[in-house]
N, C-alpha and C positions, 0 to 999 in steps of 0.2 A: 470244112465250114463249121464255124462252131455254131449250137446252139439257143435260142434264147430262153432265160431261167422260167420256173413255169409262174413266177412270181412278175417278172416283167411282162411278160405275155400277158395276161390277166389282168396288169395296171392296163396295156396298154388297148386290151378290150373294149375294158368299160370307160375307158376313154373315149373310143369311137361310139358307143353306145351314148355314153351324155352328148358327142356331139349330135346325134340324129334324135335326139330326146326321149331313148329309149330308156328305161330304167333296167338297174340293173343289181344284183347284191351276190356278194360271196357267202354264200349258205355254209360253206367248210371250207377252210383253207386249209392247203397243205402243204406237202412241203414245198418250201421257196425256190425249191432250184431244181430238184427232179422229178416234181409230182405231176402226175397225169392231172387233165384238167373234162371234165362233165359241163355242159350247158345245157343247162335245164329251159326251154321255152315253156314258158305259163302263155295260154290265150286269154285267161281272167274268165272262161267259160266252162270253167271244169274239164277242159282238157289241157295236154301239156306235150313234150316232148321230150325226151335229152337224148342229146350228141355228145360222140365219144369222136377222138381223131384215131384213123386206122391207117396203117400202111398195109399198101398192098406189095407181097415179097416181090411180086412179077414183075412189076413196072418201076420199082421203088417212088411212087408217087403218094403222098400223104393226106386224104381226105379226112373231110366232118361225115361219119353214118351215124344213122337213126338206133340210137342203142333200144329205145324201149318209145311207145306214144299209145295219146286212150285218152282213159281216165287219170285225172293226175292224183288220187290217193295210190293206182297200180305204178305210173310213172314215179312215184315218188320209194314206192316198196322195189323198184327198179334200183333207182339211185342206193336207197341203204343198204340191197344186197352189194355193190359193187364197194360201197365203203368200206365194209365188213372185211373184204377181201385186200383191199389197198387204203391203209389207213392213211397214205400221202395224199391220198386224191382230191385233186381241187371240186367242188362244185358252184357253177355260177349261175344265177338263176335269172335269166331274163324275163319280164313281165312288157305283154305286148298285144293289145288286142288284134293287130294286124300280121301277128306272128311273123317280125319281123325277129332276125338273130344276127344280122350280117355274115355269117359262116363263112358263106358263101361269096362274100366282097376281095376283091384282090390284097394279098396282104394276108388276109384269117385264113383262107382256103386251102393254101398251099403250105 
């Protein structure tokens, strides 16, 4: 089974995201076709979130986990250390008072 790039992934995001009338922005983009991709939830209340996708070796099944959440200037010093380390890494910042990210929607999840 091949792949999808991490650039169409990410078009096809924040696609879902306009249509639920979430807002959304690519804060770094990176690389188009092999980059890991960050979702950073903003609640617009000085807290935040970001999700990393992780496989687990055991089940080979591919989740969203909670890489780092708080305060979003620590949530944000979360993010720059992981850039530091993976200058491909997408990050995409969803803003949502209802802390809505659809991750977890059939389709994003898996």
């Amino acid at each position: 089974m091949s792949r999808l790039t991490a650039e169409f992934w990410v078009q096809a995001y924040l696609a879902r995201l306009r249509l639920m009338e979430i807002p959304a922005f690519v804060v770094a983009h990176g690389d188009d076709t092999g980059g890991a991709v960050l979702v950073k939830l903003n609640t617009l209340d000085g807290q935040a979130s970001v999700f990393q996708r992780s496989f687990d070796l055991m089940s080979g099944a591919r989740t969203w986990v909670t890489l780092a959440e708080g305060d979003e200037r620590d949530v944000d010093q979360a993010v720059a250390r992981q850039r530091s380390f993976d200058p491909d890494l997408w990050v995409i910042e969803v803003e949502d008072r209802q802390g809505r990210h659809l991750l977890n929607e059939p389709g994003l999840r898996d």
